[in-house]
N, C-alpha and C positions, 0 to 999 in steps of 0.2 A: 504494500500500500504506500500511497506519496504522504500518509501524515493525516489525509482528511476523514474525520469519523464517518463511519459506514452511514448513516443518518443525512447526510449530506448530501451525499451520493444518492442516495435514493429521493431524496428530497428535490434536488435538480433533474432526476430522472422524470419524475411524475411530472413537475411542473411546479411552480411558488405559485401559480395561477390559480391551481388547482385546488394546494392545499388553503391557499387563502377563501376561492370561493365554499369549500368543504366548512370550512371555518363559520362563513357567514350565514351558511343554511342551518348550524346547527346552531349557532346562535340566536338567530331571529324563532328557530322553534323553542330555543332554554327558556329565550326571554319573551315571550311573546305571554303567557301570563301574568308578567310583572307591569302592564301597558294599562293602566286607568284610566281608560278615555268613555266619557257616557257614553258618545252617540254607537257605541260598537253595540248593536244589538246582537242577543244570545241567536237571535234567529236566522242572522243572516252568518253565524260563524262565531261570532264575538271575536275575542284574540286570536282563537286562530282562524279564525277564515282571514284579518289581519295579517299573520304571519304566511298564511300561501299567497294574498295578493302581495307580499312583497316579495316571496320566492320566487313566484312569475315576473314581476318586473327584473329583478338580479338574475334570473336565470335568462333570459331573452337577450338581454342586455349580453351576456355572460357568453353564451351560443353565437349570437351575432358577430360581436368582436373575435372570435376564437375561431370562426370560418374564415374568416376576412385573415385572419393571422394565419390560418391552414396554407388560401389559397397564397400568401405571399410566400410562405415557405417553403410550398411547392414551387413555385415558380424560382425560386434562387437556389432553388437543388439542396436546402437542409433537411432535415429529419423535420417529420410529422408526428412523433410520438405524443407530443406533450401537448397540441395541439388537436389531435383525432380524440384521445383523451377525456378533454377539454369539452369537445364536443359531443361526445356523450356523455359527460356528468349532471347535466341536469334531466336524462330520460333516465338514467338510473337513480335519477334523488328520485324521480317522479313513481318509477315502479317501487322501491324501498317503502314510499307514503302509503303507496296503495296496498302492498303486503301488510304492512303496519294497521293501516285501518281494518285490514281483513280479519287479522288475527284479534283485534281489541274486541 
């Protein structure tokens, strides 16, 4: 090894992109109970239906820019790892919600 911790390496393998947006979905579900806003009616979701419409805006947002970062990286002849990736992490947050609500 050149000295850098195994953690690193994989860290740069996946993507900082990745793990950062990974980061954000599980936050916005931690915290999406701690959100005291009246007008959230129980009906229409309350906090979380809050916390999926904002996993939908981050995640579009998230996909969009990460195509767009695909096709330039195709085009200059680098790896698409972290990027292909990238672009399937929000249809896998999406089936994970849907197991989840399946089993509760």
């Amino acid at each position: 090894m050149n000295g850098t911790p195994m953690i690193s390496q994989a860290a740069r393998s996946f993507g900082y992109r990745n793990l950062a947006y990974l980061t954000c979905v599980a936050s916005l579900f931690a915290l999406a109970p701690l959100v005291d806003i009246p007008a959230l009616d129980p009906e229409d979701g309350g906090e979380l239906g809050l916390a999926f419409a904002l996993w939908a805006a981050v995640s579009i947002a998230f996909f969009l820019t990460n195509a767009v970062l695909a096709v330039i990286a195709a085009a200059r002849g680098r790896s698409l790892r972290a990027a292909s990736i990238a672009c399937c992490l929000p249809v896998l947050c999406l089936i994970a919600l849907r197991v989840a609500a399946a089993l509760r």
